[in-house]
N, CA, C and O atoms as a CHARMM CRD file, in Angstrom:
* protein
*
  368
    1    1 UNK  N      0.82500  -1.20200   0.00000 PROA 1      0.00000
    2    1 UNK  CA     0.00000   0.00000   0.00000 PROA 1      0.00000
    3    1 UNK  C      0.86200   1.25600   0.00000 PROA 1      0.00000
    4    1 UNK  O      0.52000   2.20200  -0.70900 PROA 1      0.00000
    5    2 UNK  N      1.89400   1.32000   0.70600 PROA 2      0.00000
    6    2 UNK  CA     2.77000   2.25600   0.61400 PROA 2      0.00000
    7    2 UNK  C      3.27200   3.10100  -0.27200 PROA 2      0.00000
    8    2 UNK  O      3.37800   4.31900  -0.41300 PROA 2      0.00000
    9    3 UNK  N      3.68600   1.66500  -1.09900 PROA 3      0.00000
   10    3 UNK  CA     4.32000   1.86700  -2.75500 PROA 3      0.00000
   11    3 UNK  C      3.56100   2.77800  -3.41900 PROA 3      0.00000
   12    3 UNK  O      4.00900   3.84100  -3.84900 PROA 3      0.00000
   13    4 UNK  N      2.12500   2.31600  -3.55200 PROA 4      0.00000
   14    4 UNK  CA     0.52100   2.59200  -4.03800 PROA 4      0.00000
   15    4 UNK  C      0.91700   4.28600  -3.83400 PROA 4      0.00000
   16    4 UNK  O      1.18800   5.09000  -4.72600 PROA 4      0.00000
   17    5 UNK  N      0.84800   4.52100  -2.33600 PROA 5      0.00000
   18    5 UNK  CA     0.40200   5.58000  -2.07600 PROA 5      0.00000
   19    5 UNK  C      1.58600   6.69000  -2.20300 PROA 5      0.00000
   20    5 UNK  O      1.22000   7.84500  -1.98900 PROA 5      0.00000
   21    6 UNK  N      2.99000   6.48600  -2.53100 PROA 6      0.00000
   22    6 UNK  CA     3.80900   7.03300  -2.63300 PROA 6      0.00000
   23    6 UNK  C      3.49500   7.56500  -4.43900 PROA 6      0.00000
   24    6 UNK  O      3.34800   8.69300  -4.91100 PROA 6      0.00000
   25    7 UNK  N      3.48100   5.98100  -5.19900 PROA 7      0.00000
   26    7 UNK  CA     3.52700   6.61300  -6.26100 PROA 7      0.00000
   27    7 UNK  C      2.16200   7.60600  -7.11700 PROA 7      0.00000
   28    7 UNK  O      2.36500   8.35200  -8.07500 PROA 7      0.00000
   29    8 UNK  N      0.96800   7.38200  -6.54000 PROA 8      0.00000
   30    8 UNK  CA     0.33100   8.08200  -6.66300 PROA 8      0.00000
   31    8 UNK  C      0.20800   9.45400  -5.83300 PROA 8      0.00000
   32    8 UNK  O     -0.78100  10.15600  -6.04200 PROA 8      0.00000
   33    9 UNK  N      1.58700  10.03500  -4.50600 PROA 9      0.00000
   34    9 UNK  CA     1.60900  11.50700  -4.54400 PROA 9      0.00000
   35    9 UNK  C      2.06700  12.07700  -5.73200 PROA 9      0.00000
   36    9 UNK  O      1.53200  12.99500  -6.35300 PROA 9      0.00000
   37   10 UNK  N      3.35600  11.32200  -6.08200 PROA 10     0.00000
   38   10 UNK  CA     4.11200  12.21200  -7.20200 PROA 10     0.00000
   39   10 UNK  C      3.32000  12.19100  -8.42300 PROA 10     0.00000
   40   10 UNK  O      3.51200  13.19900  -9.10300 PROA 10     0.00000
   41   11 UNK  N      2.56200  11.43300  -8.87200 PROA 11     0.00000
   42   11 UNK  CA     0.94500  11.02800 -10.50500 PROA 11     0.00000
   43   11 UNK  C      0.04500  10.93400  -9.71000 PROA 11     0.00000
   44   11 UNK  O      0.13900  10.04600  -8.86300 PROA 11     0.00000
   45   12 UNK  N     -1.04900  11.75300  -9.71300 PROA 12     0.00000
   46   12 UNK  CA    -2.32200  11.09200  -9.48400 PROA 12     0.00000
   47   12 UNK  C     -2.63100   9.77800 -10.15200 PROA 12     0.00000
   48   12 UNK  O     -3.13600   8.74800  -9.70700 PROA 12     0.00000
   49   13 UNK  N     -2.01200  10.23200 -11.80900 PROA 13     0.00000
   50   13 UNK  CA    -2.37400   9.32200 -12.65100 PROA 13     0.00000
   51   13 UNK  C     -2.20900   7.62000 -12.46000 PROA 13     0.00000
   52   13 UNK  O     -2.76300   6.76400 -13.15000 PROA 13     0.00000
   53   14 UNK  N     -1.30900   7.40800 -11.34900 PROA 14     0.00000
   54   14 UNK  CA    -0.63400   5.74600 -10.86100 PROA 14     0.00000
   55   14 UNK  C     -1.54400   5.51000  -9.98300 PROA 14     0.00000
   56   14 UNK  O     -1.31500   4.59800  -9.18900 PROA 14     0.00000
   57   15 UNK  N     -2.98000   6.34800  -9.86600 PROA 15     0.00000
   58   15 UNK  CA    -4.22400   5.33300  -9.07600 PROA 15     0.00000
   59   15 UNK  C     -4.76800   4.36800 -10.41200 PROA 15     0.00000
   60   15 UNK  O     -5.31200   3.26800 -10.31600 PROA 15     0.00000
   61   16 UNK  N     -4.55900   4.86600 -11.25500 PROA 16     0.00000
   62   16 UNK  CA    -5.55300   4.09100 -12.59500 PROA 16     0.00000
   63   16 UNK  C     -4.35500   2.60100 -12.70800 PROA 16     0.00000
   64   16 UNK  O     -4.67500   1.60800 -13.36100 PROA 16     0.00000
   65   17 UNK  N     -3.11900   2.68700 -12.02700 PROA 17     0.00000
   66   17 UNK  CA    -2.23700   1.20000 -11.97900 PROA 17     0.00000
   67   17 UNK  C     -2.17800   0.93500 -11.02400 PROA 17     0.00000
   68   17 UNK  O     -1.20000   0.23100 -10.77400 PROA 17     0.00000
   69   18 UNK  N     -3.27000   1.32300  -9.63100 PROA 18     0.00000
   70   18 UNK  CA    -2.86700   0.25200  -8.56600 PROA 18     0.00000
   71   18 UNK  C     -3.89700  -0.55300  -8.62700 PROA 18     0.00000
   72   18 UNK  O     -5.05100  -0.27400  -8.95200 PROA 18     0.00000
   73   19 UNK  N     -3.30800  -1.89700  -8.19800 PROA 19     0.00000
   74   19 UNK  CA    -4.05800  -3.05100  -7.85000 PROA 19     0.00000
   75   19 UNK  C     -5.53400  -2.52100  -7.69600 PROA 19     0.00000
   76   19 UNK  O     -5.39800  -1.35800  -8.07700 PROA 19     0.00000
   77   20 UNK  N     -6.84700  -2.67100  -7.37100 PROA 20     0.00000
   78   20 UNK  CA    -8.05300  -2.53600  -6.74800 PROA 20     0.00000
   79   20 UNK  C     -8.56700  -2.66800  -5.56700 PROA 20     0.00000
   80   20 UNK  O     -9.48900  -2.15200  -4.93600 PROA 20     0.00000
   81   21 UNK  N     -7.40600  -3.84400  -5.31500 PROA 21     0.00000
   82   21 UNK  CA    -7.50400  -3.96100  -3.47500 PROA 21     0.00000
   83   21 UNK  C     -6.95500  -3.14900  -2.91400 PROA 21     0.00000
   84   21 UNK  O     -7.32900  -2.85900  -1.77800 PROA 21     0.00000
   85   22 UNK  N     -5.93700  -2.53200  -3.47700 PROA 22     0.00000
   86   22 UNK  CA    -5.25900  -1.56100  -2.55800 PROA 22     0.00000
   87   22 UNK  C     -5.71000   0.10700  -2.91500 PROA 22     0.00000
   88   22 UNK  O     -5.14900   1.01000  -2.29400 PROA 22     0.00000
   89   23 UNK  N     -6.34900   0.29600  -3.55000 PROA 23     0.00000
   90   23 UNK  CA    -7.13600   1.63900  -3.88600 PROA 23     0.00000
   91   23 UNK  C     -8.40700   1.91100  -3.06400 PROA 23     0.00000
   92   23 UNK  O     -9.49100   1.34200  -3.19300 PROA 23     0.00000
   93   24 UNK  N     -8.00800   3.09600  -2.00900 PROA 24     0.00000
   94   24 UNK  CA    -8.89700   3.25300  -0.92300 PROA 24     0.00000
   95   24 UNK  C     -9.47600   4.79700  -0.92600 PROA 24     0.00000
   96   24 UNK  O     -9.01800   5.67000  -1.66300 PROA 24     0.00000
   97   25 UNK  N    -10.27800   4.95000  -0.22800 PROA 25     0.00000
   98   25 UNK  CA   -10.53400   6.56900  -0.43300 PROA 25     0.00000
   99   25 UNK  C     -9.40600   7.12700  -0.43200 PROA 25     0.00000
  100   25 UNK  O     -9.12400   7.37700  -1.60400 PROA 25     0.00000
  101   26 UNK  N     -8.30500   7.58200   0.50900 PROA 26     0.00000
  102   26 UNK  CA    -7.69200   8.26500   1.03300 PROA 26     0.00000
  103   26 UNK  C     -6.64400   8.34500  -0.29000 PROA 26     0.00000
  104   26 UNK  O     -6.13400   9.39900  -0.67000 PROA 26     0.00000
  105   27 UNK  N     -6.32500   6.44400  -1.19200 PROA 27     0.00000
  106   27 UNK  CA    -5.94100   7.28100  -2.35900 PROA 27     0.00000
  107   27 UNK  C     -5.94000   8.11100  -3.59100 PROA 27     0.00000
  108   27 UNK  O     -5.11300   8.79100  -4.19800 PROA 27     0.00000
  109   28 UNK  N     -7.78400   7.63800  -3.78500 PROA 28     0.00000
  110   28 UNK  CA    -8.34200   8.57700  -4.53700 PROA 28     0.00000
  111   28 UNK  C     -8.40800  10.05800  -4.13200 PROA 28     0.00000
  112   28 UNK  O     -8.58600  10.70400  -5.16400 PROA 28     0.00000
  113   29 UNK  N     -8.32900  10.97200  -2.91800 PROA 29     0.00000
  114   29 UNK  CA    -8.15600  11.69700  -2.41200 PROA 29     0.00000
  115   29 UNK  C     -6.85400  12.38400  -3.20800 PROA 29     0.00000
  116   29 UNK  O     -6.96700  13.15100  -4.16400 PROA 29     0.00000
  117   30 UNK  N     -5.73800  11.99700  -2.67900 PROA 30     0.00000
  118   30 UNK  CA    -4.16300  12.01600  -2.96300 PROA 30     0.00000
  119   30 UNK  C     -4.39500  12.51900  -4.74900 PROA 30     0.00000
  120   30 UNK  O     -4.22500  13.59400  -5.32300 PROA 30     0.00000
  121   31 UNK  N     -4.71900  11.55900  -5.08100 PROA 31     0.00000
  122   31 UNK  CA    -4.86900  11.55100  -6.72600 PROA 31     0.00000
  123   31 UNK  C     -5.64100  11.89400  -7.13000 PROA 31     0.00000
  124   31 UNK  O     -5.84000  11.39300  -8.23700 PROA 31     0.00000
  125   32 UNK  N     -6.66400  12.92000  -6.69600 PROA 32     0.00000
  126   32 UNK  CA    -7.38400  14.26800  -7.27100 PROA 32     0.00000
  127   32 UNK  C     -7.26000  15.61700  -6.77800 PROA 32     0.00000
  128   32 UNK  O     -7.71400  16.69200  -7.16900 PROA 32     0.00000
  129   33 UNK  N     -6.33800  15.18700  -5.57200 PROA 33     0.00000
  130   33 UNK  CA    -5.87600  16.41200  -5.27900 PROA 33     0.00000
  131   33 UNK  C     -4.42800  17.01700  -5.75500 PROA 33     0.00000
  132   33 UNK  O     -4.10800  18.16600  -5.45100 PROA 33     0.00000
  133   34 UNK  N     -3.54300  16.12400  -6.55600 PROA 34     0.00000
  134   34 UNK  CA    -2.91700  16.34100  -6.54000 PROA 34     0.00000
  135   34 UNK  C     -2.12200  17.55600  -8.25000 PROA 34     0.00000
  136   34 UNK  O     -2.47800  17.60000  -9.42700 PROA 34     0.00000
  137   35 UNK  N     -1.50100  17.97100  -7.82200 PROA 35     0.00000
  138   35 UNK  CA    -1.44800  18.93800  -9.33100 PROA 35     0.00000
  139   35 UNK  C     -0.18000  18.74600 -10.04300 PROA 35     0.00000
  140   35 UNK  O      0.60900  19.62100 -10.39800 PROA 35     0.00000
  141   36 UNK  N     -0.10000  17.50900 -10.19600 PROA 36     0.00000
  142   36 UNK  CA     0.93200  16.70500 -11.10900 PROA 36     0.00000
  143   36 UNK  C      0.33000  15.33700 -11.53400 PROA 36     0.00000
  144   36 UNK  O      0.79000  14.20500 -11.68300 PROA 36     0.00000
  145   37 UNK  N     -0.92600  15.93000 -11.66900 PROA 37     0.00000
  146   37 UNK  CA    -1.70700  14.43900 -11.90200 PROA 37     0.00000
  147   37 UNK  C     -1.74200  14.80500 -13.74100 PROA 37     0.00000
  148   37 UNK  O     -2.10900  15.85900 -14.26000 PROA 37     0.00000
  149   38 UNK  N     -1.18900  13.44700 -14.49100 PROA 38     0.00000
  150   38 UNK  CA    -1.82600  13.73400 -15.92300 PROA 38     0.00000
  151   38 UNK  C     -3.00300  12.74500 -16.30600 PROA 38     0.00000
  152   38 UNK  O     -3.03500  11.58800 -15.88500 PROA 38     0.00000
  153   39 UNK  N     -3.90500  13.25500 -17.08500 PROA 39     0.00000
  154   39 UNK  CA    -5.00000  12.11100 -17.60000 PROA 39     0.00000
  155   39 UNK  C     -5.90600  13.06500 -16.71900 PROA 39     0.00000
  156   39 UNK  O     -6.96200  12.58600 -17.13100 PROA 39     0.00000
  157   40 UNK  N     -6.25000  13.87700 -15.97900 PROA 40     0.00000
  158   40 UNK  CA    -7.19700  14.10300 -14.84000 PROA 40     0.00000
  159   40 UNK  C     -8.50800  13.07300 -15.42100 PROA 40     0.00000
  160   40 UNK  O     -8.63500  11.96300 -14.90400 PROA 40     0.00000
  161   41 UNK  N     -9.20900  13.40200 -16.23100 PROA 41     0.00000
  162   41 UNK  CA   -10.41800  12.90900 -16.69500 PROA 41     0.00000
  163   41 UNK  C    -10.34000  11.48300 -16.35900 PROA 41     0.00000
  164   41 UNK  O    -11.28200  11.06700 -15.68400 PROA 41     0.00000
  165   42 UNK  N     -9.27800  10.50200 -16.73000 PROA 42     0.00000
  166   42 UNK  CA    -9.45100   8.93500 -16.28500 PROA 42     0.00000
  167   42 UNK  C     -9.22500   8.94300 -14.70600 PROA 42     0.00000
  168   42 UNK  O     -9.77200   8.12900 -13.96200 PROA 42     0.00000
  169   43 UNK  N     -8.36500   9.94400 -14.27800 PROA 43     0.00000
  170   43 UNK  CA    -8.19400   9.44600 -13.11000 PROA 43     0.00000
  171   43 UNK  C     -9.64000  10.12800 -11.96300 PROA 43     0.00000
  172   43 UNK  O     -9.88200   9.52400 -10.91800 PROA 43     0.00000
  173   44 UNK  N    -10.24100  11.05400 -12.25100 PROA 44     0.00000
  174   44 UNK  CA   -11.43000  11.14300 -11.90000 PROA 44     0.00000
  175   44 UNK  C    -12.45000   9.97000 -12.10000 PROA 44     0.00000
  176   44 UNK  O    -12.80900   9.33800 -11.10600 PROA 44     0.00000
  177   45 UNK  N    -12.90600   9.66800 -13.27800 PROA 45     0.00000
  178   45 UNK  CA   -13.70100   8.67700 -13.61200 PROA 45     0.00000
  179   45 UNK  C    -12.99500   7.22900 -12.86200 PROA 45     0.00000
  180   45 UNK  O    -13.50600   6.81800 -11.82000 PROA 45     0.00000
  181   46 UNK  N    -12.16700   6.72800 -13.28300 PROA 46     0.00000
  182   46 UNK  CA   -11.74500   5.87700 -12.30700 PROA 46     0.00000
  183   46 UNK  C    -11.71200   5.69300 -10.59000 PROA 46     0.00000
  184   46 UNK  O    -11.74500   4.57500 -10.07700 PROA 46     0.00000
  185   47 UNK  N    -11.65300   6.74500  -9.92200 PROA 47     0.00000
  186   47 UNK  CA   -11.79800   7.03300  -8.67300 PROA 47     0.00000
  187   47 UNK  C    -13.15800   6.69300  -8.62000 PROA 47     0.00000
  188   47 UNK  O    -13.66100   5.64500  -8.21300 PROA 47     0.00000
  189   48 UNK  N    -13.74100   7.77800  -9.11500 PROA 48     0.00000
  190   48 UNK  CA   -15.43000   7.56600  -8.56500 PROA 48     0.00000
  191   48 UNK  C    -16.33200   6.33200  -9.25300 PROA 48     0.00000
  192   48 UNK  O    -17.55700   6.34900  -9.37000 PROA 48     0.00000
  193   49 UNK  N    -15.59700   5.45300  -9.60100 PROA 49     0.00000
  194   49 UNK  CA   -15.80700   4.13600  -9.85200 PROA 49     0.00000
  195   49 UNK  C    -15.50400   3.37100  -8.33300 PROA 49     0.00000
  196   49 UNK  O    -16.55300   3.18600  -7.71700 PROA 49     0.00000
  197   50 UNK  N    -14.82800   3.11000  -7.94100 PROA 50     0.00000
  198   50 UNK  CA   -14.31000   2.92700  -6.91500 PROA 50     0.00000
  199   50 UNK  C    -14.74500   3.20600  -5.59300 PROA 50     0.00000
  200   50 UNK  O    -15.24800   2.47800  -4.73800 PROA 50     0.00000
  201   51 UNK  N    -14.41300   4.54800  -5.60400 PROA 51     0.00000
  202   51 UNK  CA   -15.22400   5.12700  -4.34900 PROA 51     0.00000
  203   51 UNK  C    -16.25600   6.57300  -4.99400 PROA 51     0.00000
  204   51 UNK  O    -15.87600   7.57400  -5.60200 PROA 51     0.00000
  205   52 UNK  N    -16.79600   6.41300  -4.82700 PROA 52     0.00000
  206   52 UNK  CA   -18.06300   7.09400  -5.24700 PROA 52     0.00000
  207   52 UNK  C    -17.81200   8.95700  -4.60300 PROA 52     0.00000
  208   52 UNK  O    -17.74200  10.08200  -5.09900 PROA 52     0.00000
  209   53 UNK  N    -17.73600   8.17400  -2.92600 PROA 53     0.00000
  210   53 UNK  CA   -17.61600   9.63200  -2.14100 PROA 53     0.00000
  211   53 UNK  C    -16.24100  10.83400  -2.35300 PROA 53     0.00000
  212   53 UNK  O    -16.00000  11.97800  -1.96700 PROA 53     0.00000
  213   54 UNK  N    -15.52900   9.73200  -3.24400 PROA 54     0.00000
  214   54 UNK  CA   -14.28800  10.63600  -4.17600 PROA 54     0.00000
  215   54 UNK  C    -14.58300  11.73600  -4.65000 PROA 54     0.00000
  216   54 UNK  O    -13.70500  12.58100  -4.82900 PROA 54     0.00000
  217   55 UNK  N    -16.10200  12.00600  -5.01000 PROA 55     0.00000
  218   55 UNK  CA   -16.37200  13.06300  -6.02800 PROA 55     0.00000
  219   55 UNK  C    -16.16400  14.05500  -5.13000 PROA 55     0.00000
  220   55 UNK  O    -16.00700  15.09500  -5.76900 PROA 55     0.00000
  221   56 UNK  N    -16.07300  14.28100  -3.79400 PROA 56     0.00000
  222   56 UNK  CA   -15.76900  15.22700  -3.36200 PROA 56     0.00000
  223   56 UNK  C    -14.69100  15.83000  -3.66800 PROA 56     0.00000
  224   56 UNK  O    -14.50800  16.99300  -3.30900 PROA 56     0.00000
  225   57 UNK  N    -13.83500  15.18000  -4.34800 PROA 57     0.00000
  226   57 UNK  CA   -12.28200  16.10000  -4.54500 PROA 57     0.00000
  227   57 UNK  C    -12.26300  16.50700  -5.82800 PROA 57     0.00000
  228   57 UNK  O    -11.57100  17.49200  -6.08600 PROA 57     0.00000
  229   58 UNK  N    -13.12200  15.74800  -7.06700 PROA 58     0.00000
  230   58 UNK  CA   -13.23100  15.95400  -7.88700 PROA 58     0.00000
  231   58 UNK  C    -13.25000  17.38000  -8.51300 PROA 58     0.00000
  232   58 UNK  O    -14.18200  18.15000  -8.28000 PROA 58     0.00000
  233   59 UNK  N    -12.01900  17.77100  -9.45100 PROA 59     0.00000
  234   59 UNK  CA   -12.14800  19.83600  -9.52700 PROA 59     0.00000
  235   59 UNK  C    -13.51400  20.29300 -10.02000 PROA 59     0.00000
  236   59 UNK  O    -13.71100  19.53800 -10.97300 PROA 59     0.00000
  237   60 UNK  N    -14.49000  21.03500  -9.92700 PROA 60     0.00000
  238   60 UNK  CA   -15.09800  21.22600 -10.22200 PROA 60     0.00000
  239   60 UNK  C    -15.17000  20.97400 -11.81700 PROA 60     0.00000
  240   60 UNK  O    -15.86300  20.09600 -12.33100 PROA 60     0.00000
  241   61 UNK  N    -14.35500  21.87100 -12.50900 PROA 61     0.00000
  242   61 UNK  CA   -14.27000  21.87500 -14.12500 PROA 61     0.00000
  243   61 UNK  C    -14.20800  20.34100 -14.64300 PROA 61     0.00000
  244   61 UNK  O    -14.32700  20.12300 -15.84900 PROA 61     0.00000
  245   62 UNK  N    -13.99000  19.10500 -13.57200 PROA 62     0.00000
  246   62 UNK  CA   -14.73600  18.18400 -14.06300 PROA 62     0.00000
  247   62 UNK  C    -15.46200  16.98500 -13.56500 PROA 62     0.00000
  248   62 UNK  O    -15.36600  15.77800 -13.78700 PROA 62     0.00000
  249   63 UNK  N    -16.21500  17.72000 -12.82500 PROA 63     0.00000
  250   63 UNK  CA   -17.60200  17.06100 -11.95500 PROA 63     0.00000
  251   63 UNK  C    -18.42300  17.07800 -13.74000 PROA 63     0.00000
  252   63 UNK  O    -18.68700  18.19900 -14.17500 PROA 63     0.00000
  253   64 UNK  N    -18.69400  16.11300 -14.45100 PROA 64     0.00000
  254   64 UNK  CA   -19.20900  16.17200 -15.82700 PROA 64     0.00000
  255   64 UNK  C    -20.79000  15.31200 -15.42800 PROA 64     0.00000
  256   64 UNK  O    -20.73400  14.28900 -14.74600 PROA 64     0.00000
  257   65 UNK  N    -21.69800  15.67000 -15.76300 PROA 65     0.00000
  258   65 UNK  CA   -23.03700  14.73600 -15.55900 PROA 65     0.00000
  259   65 UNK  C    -22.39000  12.78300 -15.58400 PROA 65     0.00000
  260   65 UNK  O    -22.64300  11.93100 -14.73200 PROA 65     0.00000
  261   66 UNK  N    -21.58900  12.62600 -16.79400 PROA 66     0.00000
  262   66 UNK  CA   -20.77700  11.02100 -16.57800 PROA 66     0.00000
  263   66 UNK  C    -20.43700  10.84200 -15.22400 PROA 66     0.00000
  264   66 UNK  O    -20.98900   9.96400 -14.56100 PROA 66     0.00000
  265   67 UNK  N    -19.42300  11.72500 -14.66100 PROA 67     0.00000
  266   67 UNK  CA   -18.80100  11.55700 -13.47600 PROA 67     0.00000
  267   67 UNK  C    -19.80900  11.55900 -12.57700 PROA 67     0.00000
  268   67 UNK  O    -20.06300  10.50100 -12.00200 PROA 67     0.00000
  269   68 UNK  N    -20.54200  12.69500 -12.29700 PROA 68     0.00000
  270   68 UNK  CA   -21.32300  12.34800 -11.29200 PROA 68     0.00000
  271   68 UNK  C    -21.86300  11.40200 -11.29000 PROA 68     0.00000
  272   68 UNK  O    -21.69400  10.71500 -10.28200 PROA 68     0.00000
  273   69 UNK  N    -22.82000  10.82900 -12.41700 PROA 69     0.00000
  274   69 UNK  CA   -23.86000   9.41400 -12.44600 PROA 69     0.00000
  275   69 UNK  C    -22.86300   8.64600 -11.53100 PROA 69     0.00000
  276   69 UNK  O    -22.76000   8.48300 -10.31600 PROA 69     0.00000
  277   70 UNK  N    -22.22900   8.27800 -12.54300 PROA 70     0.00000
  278   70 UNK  CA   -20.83500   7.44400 -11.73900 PROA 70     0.00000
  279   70 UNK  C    -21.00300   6.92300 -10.13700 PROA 70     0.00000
  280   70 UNK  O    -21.36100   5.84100  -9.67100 PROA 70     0.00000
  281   71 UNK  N    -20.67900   7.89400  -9.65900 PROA 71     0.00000
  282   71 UNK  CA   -20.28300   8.64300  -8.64400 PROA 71     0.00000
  283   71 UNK  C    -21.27400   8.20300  -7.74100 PROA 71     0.00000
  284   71 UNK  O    -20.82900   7.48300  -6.84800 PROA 71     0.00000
  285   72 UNK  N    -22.61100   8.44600  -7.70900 PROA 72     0.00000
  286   72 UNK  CA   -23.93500   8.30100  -7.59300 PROA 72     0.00000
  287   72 UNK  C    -24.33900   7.13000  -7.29700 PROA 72     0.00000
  288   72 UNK  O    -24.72600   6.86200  -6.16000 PROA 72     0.00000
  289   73 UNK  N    -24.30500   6.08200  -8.46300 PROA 73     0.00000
  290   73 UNK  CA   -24.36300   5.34400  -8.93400 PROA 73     0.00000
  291   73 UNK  C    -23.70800   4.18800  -7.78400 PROA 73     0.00000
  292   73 UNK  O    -24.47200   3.47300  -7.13700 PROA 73     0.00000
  293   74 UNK  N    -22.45000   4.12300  -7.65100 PROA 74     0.00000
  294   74 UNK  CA   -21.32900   3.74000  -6.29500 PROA 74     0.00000
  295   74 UNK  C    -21.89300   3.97300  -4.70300 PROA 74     0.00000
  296   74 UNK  O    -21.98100   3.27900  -3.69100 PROA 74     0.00000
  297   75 UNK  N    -22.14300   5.04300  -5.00400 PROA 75     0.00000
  298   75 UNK  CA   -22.25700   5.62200  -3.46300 PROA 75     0.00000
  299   75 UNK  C    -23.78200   6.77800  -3.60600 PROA 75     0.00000
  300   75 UNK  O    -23.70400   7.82000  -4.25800 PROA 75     0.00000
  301   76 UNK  N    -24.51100   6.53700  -3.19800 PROA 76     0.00000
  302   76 UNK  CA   -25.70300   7.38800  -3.54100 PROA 76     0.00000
  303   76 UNK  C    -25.24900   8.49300  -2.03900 PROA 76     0.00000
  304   76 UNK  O    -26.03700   9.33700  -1.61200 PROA 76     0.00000
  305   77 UNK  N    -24.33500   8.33200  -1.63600 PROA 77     0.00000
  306   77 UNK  CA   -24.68700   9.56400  -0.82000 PROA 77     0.00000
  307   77 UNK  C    -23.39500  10.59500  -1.75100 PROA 77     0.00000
  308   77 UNK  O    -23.59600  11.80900  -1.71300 PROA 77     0.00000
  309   78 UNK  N    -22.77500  10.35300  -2.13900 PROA 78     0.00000
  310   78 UNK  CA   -22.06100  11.45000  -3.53700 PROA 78     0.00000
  311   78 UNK  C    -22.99700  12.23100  -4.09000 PROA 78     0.00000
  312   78 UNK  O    -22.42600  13.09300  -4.75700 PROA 78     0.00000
  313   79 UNK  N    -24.19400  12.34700  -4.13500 PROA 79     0.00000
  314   79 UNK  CA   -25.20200  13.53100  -4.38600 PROA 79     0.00000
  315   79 UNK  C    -25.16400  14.52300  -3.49600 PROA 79     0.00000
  316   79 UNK  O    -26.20600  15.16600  -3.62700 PROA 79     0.00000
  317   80 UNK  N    -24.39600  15.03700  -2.53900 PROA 80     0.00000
  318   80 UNK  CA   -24.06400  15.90300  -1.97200 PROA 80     0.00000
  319   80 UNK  C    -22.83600  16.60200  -3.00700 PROA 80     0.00000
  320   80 UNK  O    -22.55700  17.79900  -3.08300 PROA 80     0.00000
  321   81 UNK  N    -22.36200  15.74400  -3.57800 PROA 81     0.00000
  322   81 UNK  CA   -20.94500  17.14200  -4.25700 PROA 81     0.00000
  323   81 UNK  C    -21.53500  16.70400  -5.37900 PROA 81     0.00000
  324   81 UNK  O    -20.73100  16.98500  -6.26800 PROA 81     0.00000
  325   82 UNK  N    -22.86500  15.95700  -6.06600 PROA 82     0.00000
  326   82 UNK  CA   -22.90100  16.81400  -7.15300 PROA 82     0.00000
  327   82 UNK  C    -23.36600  18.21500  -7.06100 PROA 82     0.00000
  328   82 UNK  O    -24.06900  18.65900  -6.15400 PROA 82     0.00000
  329   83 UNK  N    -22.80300  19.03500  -8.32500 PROA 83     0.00000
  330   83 UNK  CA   -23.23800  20.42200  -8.77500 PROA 83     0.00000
  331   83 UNK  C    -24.75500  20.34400  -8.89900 PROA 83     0.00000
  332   83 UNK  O    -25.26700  19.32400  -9.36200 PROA 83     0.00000
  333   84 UNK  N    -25.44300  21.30700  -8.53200 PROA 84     0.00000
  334   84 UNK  CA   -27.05700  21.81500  -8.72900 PROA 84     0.00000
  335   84 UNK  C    -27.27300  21.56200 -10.20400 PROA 84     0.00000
  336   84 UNK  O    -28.34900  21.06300 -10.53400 PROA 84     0.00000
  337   85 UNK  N    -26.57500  21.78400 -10.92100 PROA 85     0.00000
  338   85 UNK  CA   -27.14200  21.59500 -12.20300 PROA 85     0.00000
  339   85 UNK  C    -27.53600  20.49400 -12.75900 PROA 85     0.00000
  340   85 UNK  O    -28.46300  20.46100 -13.56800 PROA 85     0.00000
  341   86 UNK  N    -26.82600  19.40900 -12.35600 PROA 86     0.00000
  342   86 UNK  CA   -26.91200  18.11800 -12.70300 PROA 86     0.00000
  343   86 UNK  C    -27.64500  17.05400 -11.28700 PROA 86     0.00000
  344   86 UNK  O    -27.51200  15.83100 -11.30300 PROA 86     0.00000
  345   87 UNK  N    -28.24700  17.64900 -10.37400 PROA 87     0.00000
  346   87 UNK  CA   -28.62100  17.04400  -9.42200 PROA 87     0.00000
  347   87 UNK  C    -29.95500  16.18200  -9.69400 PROA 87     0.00000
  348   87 UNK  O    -30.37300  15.30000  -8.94300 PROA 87     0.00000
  349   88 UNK  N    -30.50200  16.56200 -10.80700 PROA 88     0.00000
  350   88 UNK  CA   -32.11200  16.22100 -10.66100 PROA 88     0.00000
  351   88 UNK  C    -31.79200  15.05600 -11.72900 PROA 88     0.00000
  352   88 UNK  O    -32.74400  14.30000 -11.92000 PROA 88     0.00000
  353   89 UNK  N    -30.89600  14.84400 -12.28500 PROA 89     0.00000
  354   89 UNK  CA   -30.29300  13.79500 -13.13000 PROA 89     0.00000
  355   89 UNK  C    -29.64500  12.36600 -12.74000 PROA 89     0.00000
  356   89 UNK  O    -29.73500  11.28500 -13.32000 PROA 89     0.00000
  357   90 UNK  N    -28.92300  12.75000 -11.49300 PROA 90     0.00000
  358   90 UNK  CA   -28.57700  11.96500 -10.49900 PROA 90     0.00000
  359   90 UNK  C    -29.02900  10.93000  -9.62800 PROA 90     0.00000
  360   90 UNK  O    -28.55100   9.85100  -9.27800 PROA 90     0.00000
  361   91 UNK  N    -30.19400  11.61600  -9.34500 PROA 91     0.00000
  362   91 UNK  CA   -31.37900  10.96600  -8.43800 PROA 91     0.00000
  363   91 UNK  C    -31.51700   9.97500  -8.69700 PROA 91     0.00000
  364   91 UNK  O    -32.03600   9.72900  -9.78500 PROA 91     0.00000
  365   92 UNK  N    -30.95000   8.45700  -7.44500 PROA 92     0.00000
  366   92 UNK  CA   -31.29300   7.71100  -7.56900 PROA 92     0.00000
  367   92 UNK  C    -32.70000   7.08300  -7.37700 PROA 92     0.00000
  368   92 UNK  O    -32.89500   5.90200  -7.66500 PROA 92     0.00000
């Protein structure tokens, strides 16, 4: 997990190559927060595959109606960080 979580400070993008067992909130966290992440778009969508309640870190500019469903979809309580605009879409 270490490894995991080391190499996804320096890439966000090395959450989309860790194992599945070892991909936990805290590293989807790391790897949307981080601003040496490349790919953002997979590594968003991939997170909130995973963990749903990820979308909270998700940058706004791409919380996308996909992502949220997603998101939703995983974890129905992630309808809290979707955006208003796309909320009535969401609804599970």
């Amino acid at each position: 997990y270490e490894i995991c979580k080391i190499a996804v400070t320096n890439n966000g993008y090395a959450l989309c190559f860790t194992p599945r067992r070892e991909v936990s909130y805290l590293l989807c966290k790391i790897a949307l927060i981080n601003k040496n992440c490349t790919c953002i778009e997979k590594v968003c969508t991939f997170a909130v595959c995973i963990c749903g309640s990820s979308l909270e870190y998700v940058p706004e500019e791409h919380k996308t109606i996909e992502i949220c469903k997603i998101a939703v979809n995983t974890f129905s309580g992630a309808i809290k960080y979707v955006p208003e605009k796309y909320q009535s879409q969401c609804k599970t």
